[in-house]
N, C-alpha and C positions, 0 to 999 in steps of 0.2 A: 576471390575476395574483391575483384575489381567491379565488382557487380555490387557492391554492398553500397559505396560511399555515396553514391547520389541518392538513395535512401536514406541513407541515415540524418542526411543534410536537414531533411524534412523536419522531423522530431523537433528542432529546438523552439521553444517558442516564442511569439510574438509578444512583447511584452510593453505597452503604453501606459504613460503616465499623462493623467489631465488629473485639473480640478474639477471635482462635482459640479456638473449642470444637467439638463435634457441633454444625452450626449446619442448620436447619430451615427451609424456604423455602416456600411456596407462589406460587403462581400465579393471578393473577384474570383473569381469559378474560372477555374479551366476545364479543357475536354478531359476527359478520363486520362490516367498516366498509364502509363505502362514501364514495368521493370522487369528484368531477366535476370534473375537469382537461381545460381545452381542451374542454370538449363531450362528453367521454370517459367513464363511469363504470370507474373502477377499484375491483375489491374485494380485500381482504387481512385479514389474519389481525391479531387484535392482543390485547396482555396488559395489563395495568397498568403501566407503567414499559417497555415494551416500546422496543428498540432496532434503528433501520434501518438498517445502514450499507450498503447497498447501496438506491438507490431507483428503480432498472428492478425489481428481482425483488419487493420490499418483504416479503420474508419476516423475520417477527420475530426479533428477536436477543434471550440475556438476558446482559448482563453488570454485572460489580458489581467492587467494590474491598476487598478484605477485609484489615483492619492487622492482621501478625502482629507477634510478641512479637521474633524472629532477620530478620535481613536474609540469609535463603537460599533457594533454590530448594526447590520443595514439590508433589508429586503432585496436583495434585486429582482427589478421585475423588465419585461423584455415587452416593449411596446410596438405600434407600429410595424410588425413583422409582416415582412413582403414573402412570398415563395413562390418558387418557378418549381413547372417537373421536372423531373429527372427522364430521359430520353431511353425508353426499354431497350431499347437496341442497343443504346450505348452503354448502357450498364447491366449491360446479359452475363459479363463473366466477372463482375464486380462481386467480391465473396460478403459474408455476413451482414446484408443488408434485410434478413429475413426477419430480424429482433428490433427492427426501428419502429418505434413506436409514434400512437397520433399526437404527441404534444412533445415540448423540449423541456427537460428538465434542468433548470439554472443550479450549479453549487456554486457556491460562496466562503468567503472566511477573512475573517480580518489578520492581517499579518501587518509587520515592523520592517521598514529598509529604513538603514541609519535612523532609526526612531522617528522616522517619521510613517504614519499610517496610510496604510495600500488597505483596498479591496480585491482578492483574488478571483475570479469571473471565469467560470469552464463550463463548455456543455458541447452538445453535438448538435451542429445546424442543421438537422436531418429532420424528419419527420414522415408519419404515413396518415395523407389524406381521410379525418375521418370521415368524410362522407363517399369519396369516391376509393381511398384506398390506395391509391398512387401515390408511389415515394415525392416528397419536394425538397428541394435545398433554399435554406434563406439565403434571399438576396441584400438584404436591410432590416433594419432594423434600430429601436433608441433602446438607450439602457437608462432605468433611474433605479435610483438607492431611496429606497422611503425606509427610515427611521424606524428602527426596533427598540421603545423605549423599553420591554418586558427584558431585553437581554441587557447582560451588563456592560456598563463602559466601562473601558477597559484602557489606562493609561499606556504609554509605552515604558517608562520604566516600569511599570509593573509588569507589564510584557517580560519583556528583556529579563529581569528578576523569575519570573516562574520558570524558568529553566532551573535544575541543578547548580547549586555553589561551587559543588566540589563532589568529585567521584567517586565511588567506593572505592575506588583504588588507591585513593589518596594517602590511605591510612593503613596500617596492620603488614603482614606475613600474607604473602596470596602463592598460591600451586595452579596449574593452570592443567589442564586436560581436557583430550579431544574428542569428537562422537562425528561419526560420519551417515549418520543415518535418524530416522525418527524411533523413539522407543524407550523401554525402560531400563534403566543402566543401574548396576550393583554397584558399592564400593566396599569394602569390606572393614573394619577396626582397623587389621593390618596394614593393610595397602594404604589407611590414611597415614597409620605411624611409618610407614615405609617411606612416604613422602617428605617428610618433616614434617609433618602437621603434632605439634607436641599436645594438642588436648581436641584427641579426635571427636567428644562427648559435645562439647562445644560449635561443631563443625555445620557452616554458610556458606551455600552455592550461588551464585551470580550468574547470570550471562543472559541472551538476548536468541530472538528464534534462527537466527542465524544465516538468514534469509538475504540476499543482495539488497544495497540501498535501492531506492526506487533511481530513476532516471532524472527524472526530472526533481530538481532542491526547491520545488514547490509542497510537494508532497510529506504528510505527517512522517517522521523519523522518531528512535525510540532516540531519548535522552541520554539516558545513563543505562548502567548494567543493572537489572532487574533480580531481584532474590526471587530463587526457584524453589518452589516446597519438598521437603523431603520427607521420606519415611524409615523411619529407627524400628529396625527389627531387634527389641531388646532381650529378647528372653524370656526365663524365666523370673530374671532378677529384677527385669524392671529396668536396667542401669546398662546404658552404653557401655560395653569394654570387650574385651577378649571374644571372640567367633562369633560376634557381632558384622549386622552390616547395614547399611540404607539404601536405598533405593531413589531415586528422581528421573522423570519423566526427559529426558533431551530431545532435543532438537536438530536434526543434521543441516547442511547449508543447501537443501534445494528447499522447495516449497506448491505449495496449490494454492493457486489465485482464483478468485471466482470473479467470470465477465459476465457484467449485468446488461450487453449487449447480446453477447451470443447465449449465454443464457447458460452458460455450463463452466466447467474449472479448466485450469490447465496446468500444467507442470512447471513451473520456472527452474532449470540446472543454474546451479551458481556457475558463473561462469569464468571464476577468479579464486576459488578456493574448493576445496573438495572434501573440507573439513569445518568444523564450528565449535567454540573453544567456549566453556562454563571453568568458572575462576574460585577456587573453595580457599576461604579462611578460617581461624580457628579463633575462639578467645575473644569473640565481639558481640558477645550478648546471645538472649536464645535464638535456635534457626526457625525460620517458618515451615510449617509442618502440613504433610495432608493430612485434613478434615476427613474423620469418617461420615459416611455416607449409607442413609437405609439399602438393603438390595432392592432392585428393581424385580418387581413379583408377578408384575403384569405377562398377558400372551405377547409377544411377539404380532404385531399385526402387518407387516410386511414380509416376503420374505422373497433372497434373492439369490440362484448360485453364480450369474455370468455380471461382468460387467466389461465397458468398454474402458481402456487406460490406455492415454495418449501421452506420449511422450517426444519431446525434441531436443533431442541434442546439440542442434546446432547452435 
């Protein structure tokens, strides 16, 4: 573990506040780092303020928070862009630098601190040469926000206001149970009356995919608990009751994320809980239900029996 914390240090980000103008940026580059994780030597790219949020690939991020003057949506566009190579030698045992593409792609998003309006600005200062091919790193660079009058403005309390008022939790009789894995879960009539659930006919599942917060509280979060659709296996009679059950899709607490640097998925292990909890009430109006669906009649036009499945527990 003592190998961890000078890594981790990296991850938080750089976070500046100016007023909109022609705003001027450089880059302070160091040599390649190196770290010794498990016995492992890892090497990676790193900037001054430099941000990871992925830490399989550890390709550097830059992102910043820029306070405009209007609470609306705004172009960024990256001007001015200097680049130096990257020195093959020195970046021979540097991993997933094979998915850097020839241009840099800006994201954006207007956010709220204390009601006042930020620009959020992320990308990866990398690039591969289109004409020659060779990795560069940016040395500089200007940032401008040109005015997106097609998107909406967007005040801050009405910001602040599109969140949730109040929880689904706020209100009603709730039963709580747990799913440690992805797949389709039975409940039966009984099992809900065994619960306390007094009007099983009635019965609303809640919960969320169950997945770790992201790292960084930059990043989209779900709100609230989200209603999960269920399937009523009724019978004959048509009528929820007796040797009855339904069925809903869960969610366990790991997940697959897809990196759109390396170009493939990976596994994230919750690494705080081993379980993930959907929240059922009874008596609150109809439940949302799954839509049936034509069968798929078509041939199969792939077809595959091996695949590769990576997994990290650490």
């Amino acid at each position: 573990m003592r190998y961890l914390l000078p890594l981790l240090v990296l991850i938080i980000p750089h976070t500046l506040n100016a007023q909109f103008q022609g705003m001027q940026r450089t880059l302070q580059w160091t040599p390649v780092e190196h770290q010794t994780i498990f016995g492992e030597q890892i090497d990676y790219l790193h900037f001054r303020g430099a941000n990871y949020d992925n830490l399989e690939t550890l390709i550097p991020g830059y992102y910043e928070a820029v306070r405009t003057d209007q609470a609306e949506e705004k172009r960024i566009v990256l001007r001015n862009q200097v680049f130096e190579a990257l020195n093959k030698d020195e970046i021979k045992n540097v991993r997933h630098l094979d998915k850097i593409s020839g241009e840099i792609t800006v994201e954006s998003r207007l956010s709220f601190v204390r009601r006042s309006p930020f620009m959020e600005i992320s990308f990866t200062p990398l690039r591969r040469n289109p004409a020659t091919g060779a990795l560069e790193k940016l040395v500089s660079f200007s940032i401008d926000m040109v005015p997106a009058p097609q998107l909406k403005s967007l005040g801050a309390a009405e910001f602040i206001h599109s969140y949730t008022a109040h929880s689904v939790l706020g209100n009603g009789s709730w039963f709580k149970v747990k799913v440690n894995a992805d797949g389709i879960y039975k409940l039966t009539y009984t099992e809900l009356l065994d619960l306390g659930i007094v009007q099983p006919s009635s019965i609303r599942i809640f919960g969320t995919d169950g997945s770790m917060l992201p790292l960084q509280n930059n990043q989209p979060q779900q709100d609230d608990l989200k209603e999960i659709p269920v399937w009523f296996e009724t019978g004959q009679d048509g009528q929820f009751n007796q040797g009855d059950f339904l069925l809903f899709y869960g969610h366990g607490p790991n997940a697959w994320r897809y990196d759109t640097i390396d170009d493939s998925y990976s596994h994230q292990v919750h690494k705080f809980s081993a379980w993930n909890y959907y929240y059922l009430t009874g008596g609150a109006g109809p439940a949302k239900t799954i839509a049936l669906m034509d069968a798929v009649t078509e041939q199969a036009d792939y077809i595959t029996e091996t695949y590769v499945y990576n997994i990290h527990l650490a």
